[in-house]
C-alpha positions, -999 to 999 in steps of 0.1 A, spaced: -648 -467 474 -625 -482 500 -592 -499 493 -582 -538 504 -551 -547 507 -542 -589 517 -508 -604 523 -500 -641 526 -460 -637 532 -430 -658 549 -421 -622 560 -440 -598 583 -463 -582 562 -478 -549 581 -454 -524 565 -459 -536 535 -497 -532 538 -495 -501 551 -477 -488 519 -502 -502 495 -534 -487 517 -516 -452 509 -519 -459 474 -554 -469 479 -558 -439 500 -578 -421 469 -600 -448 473 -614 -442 514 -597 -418 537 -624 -418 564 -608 -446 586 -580 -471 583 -572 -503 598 -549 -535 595 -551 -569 609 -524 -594 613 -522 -628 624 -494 -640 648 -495 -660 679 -524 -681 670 -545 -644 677 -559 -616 653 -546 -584 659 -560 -557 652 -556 -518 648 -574 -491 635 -577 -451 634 -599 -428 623 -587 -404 593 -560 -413 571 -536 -439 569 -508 -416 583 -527 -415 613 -524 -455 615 -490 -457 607 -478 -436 635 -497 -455 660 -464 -476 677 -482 -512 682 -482 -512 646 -448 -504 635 -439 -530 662 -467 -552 647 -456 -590 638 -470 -617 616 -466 -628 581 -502 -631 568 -527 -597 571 -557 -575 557 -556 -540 557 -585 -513 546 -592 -477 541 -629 -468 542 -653 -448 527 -680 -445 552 -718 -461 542 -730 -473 569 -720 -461 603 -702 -427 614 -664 -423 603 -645 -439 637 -621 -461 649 -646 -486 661 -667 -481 627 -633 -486 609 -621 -521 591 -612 -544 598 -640 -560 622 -633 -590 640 -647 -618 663 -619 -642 684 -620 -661 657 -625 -641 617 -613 -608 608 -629 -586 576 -622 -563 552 -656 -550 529 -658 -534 503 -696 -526 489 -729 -525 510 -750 -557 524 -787 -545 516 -800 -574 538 -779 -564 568 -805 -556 591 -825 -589 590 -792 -605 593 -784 -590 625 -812 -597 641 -804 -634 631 -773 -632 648 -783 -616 679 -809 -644 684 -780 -669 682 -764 -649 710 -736 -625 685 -728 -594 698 -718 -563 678 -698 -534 688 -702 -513 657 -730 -498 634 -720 -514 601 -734 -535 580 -695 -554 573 -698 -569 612 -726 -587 604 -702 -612 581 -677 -615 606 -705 -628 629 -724 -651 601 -685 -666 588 -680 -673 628 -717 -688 633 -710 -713 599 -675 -721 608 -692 -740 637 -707 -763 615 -689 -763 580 -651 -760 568 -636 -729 553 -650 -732 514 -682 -745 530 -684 -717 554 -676 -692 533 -703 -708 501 -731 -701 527 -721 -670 542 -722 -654 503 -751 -669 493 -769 -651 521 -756 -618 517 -780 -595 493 -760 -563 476 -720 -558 468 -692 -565 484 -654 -574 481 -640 -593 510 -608 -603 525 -605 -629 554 -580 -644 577 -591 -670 600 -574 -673 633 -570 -710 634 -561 -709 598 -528 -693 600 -523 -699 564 -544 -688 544 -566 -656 532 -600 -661 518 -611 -632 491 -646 -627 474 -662 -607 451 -699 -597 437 -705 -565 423 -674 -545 440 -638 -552 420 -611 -575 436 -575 -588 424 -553 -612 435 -516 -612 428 -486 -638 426 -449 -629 437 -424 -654 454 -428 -670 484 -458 -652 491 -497 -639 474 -517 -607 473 -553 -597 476 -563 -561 462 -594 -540 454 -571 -534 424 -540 -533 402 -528 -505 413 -519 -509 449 -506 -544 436 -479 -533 408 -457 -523 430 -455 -555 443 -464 -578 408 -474 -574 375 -488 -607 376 -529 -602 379 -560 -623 381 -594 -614 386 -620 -624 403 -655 -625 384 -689 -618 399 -695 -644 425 -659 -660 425 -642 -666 460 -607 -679 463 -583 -692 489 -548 -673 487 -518 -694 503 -483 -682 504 -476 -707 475 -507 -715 459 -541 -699 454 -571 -719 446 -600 -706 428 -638 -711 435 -674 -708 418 -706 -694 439 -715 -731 443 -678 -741 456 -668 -759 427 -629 -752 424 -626 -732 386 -594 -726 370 -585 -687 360 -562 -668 340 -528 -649 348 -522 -619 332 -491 -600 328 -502 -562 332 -474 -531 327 -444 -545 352 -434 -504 353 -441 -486 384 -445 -450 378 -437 -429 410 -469 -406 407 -455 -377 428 -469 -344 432 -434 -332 426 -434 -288 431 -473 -291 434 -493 -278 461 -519 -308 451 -519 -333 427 -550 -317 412 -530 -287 406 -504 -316 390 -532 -323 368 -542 -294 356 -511 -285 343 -509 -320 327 -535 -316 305 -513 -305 271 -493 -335 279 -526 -359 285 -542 -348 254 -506 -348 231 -508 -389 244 -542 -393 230 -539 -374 198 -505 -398 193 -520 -427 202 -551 -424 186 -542 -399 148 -525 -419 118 -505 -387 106 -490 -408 75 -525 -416 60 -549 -389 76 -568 -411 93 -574 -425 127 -563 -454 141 -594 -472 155 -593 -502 130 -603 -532 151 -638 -523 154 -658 -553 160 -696 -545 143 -703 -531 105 -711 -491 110 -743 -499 88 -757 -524 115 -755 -491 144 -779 -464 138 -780 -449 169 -759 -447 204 -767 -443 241 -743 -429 260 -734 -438 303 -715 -424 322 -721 -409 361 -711 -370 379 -681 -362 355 -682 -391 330 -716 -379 325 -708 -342 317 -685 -359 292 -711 -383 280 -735 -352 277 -707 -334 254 -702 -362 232 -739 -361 222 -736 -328 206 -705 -338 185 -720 -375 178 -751 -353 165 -733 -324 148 -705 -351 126 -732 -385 119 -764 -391 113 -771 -414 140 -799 -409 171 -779 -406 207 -792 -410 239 -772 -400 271 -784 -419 308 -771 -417 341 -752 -445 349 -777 -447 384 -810 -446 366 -801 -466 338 -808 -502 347 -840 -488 372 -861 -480 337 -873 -498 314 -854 -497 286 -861 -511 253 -829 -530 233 -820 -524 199 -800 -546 181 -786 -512 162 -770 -493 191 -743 -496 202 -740 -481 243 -707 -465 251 -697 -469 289 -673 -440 303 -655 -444 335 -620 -429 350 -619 -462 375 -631 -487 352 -651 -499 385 -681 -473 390 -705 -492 401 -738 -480 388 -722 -480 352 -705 -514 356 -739 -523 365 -758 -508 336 -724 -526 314 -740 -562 331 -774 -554 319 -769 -542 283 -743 -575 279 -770 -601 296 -796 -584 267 -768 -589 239 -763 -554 233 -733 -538 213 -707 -526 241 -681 -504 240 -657 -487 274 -641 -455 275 -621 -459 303 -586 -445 320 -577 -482 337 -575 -506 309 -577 -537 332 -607 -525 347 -642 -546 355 -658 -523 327 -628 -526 300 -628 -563 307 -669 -568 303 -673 -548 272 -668 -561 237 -649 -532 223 -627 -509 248 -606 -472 241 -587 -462 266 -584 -423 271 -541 -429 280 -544 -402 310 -519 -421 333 -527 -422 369 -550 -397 383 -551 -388 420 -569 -364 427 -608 -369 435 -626 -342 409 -614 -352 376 -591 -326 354 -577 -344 333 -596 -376 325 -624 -352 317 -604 -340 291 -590 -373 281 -628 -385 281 -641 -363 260 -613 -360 234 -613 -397 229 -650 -395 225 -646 -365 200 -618 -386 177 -647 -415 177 -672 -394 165 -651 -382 139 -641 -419 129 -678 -428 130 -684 -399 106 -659 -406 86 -668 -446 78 -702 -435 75 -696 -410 49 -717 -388 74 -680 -361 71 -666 -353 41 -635 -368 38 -619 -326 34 -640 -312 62 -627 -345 81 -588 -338 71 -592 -299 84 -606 -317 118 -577 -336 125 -554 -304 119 -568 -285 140 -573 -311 169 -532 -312 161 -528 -279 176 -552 -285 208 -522 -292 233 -504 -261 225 -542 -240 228 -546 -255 266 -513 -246 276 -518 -209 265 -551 -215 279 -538 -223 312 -517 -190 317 -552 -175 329 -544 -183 368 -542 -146 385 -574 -133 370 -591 -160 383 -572 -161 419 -588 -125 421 -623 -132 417 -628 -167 438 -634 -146 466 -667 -134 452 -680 -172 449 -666 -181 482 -687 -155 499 -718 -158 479 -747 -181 486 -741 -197 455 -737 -190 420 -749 -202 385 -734 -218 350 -744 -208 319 -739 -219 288 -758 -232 252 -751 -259 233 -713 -275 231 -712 -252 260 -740 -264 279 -721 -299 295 -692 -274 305 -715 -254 326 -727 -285 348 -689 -299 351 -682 -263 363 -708 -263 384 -699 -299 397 -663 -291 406 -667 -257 424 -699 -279 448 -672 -308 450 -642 -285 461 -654 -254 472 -686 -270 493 -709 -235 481 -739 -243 459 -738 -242 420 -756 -251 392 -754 -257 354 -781 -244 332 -791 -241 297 -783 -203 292 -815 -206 275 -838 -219 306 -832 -186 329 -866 -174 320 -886 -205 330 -874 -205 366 -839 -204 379 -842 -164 371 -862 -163 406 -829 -170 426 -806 -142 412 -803 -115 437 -774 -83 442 -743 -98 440 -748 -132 429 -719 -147 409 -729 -163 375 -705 -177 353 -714 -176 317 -700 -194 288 -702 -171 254 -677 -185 226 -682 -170 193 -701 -201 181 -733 -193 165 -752 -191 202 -733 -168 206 -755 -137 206 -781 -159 219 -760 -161 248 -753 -129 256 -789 -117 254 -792 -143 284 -769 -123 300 -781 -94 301 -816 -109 314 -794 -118 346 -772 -84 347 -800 -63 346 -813 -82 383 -780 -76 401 -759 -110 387 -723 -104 385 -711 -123 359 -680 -139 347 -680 -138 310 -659 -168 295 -654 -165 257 -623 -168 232 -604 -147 219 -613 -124 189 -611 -95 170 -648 -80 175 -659 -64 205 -682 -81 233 -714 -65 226 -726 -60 257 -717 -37 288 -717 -43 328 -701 -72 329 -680 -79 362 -650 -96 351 -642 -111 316 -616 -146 302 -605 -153 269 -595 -184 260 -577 -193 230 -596 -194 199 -602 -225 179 -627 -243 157 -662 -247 179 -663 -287 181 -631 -279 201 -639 -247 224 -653 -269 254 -618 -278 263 -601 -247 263 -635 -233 284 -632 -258 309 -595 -247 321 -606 -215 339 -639 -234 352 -610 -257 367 -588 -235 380 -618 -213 394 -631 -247 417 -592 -249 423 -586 -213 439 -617 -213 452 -608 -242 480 -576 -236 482 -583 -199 495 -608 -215 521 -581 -241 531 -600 -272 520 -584 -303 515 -583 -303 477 -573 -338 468 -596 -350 496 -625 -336 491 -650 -345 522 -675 -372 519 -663 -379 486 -641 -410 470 -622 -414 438 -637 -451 428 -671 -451 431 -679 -490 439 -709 -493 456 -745 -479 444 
């Protein structure tokens, strides 16, 4: 949640910033802004919406200097507006922020006494006004030592000083930050991505780190001040040009790239010589882990959820699944034997980065499943596998669900499989199947008129239901998820099983239900379920695969087959239509699909 973007050039920089805050544009489209220093003044310039709206304002394409900030926000404190927008600035210290200061209240008040005035309602302004009250007293590092130390919660800062026309000051607790090197001039980003296309030369900044970027040097600092030396790393120098080429939306892109996402992980991850799969660097003895808790938050959960059943079905082991949000909130009791697997698309959600810190401080077993290899969570955790997705745009996950949970599945069969929990022949059969996956999504995927029909039953209704039992329990909720995130109508996942015991009261005439009936063995189970909801006036959408025997049961609204496969692997070809459904759904309402309001790719703050 919002994007920074710092430039310490010998060439005017704002064009350049205003590219990279469009690639950071999944990350806060609420308000934009840019600041520049030129003249011995800060100017600044800012717009509510996105960051087209910014760049077509003429002072700044005509706007000079050669150092700058630049932000796209994600609103927490304060309504979406220009004056709420980032960068906020005194005569004398402009800010970009990234993260929420808990403690911003009391602080304010501080200032106000000392005779600061504010002009917005956010909780960033306050650390323009405490950088500008220490500067008074103290010198940059000094300054900017104290003004940390006094702010309580996250945040990633970047800083230009008007009477230090040379310099950029960046700091980090709890929200991710980067800086990058190039010639004759140094970057500050909320991450690698809006950097690459500028250098593939990375460092960053750890938990209470600050550091001064010049255009030829950049210095690094402790929370006490004490200069620290850090590492440069070299990430992938190759820019892909993510376009949404004959797409209407990227997330339609994304859909549609599924086959190709999961081909990359089968080949990355299946040793087709030996039968086998390649995860051989594992760092801990599968005797000394006996059970696994899974983290994850909104989709990364679903996925977390899913690989409980198959970590259950293939091993022996005990799993637990937490929200990422709750997790560090309980009290949880350490076990030397378990080994907690952290899934994230970004890399840098907040609540499971957070939950990450406290399982490493109690000398826990750690392992990431993430989409950004150079991530705050991939870096923090002992063991990492990355799901190989390539870059994902669009705010309700498609594809790195899929990735997610096919990476997970492939572990659980390798855990299995070292364990002697899967025989080696039932383990062999496994892999072929999971061979022919891709090919079963993209005939899976031909399913888009039927479901173009029917979204205007869910867009009219007052909301709808998901149904499902067992593997296809998690699929429910993430169907549910993206048809609330996209579609803005209320849904909700259930175990097909729990209708009686409550959420039976709210079907009425009319009322859309979605159930999930593969031929698995819940499957008569399920379609007894059914029929509790079809007899009170439900119209459901029967999901199921393909097959030879009829659907016993009769009144059913509409009815889509998926491909037919072994049952570990029948969540992913059931989550396609549940995809496409949320798709059409919002796109038939006119709803801005990559966008999705009040909602952000990167979830960085709590």
């Amino acid at each position: 949640m919002c994007g920074i973007i710092g430039i310490n050039s010998n060439k005017p920089v704002s064009a350049t910033i205003i590219n990279s805050l469009k690639k950071l544009e999944y990350r806060g489209y609420d308000s934009a802004g840019i600041a520049t220093l030129s003249s011995g003044l800060i100017n600044e310039i800012k717009s509510e919406g996105r960051v087209d709206n910014l760049e077509k304002n003429s002072l700044v394409q005509n706007m000079e200097g050669t150092i700058g900030i630049g932000h796209v926000r994600w609103a927490t404190h304060g309504s979406p507006n220009s004056i709420n927008a980032h960068p906020h600035s005194s005569q004398n210290v402009s800010v970009v922020h990234n993260g929420i200061i808990e403690n911003s209240t009391l602080l304010k008040k501080f200032l106000v006494s000392k005779g600061h005035k504010f002009k917005s309602q956010t909780d960033t302004e306050v650390i323009v006004h405490l950088i500008t009250e220490n500067l008074k007293t103290e010198n940059i590092v000094s300054s900017i030592k104290k003004t940390l130390k006094s702010l309580h919660g996250s945040f990633a800062l970047g800083i230009i000083f008007k009477d230090q026309p040379d310099l950029i000051v960046g700091a980090r607790r709890g929200s991710p930050l980067a800086v990058g090197y190039g010639p004759n001039e140094n970057y500050l980003g909320s991450d690698s991505y809006a950097l690459k296309s500028m250098t593939n030369k990375i460092t960053y900044l750890n938990d209470g780190e600050f550091c001064v970027i010049k255009k030829d040097q950049v210095e690094f600092f402790n929370e006490e001040g004490i200069k620290i030396n850090k590492k440069v790393l070299e990430v992938s120098s190759e820019e892909k040009k993510y376009e949404k080429g004959d797409y209407k939306h990227f997330m339609a892109k994304e859909i549609e790239e599924q086959p190709t996402t999961l081909k990359n992980g089968i080949n990355e991850y299946l040793d087709n010589s030996n039968n086998n799969i390649n995860i051989y660097n594992f760092p801990w003895k599968t005797k000394d882990i006996s059970s696994i808790t899974l983290v994850g938050c909104g989709t990364a959960y679903h996925s977390c959820l899913m690989a409980k059943y198959w970590f259950e079905e293939i091993t022996t082991m005990d799993v637990n699944v937490d929200i990422a949000s709750e997790f560090r909130y309980r009290k949880n009791r350490f076990k030397k034997e378990t080994l907690y697997i952290f899934v994230s698309q970004s890399g840098e959600t907040a609540d499971t980065y957070a939950a990450l810190d406290l399982c490493k401080k109690n000398g826990m077993k750690t392992c990431a499943v993430v989409n950004v290899v150079e991530s705050s969570i991939a870096r923090e955790s002992e063991f990492v596998l990355p799901i190989h997705c390539g870059t994902e745009i669009g705010v309700a996950s498609t594809k790195a669900f899929l990735g997610q949970i096919l990476i997970l599945y492939i572990f659980s069969l390798k855990l299995g499989l070292l364990r002697n929990d899967l025989k080696k022949d039932v383990f062999i059969q496994k892999l072929k199947d999971l061979k022919e996956l891709p090919k079963l999504v993209k005939q899976t995927l031909l399913t888009d008129n039927k479901i173009q029909t029917i979204t205007k039953t869910f867009n009219e209704a007052k909301g709808s239901m998901f149904l499902g039992r067992g593997f296809s329990y998690p699929i429910a909720l993430e169907g549910a998820l993206k048809l609330k995130e996209l579609s803005y109508v209320h849904a909700e996942g259930y175990p097909a099983g729990e209708m009686k015991h409550g959420p039976l009261a709210l079907i009425e005439e009319g009322m859309p239900v979605v159930v999930l009936a593969p031929r698995d063995n819940h499957y008569k189970k399920t379609i007894s379920n059914m029929q509790e909801v079809i007899a009170r006036g439900a119209k459901v959408l029967l999901i199921t695969n393909k097959s030879k025997d009829e659907i016993v049961s009769e009144n059913i609204w509409e009815t889509i087959e998926v491909e037919s496969t072994n049952e570990d692997l029948l969540p992913f070809l059931l989550t396609i239509p549940l995809q496409k459904l949320a798709y059409y759904s919002a796109l038939k309402k006119g709803f801005d699909i990559d966008k999705p309001r009040n909602l952000a790719k990167s979830v960085t703050v709590e």
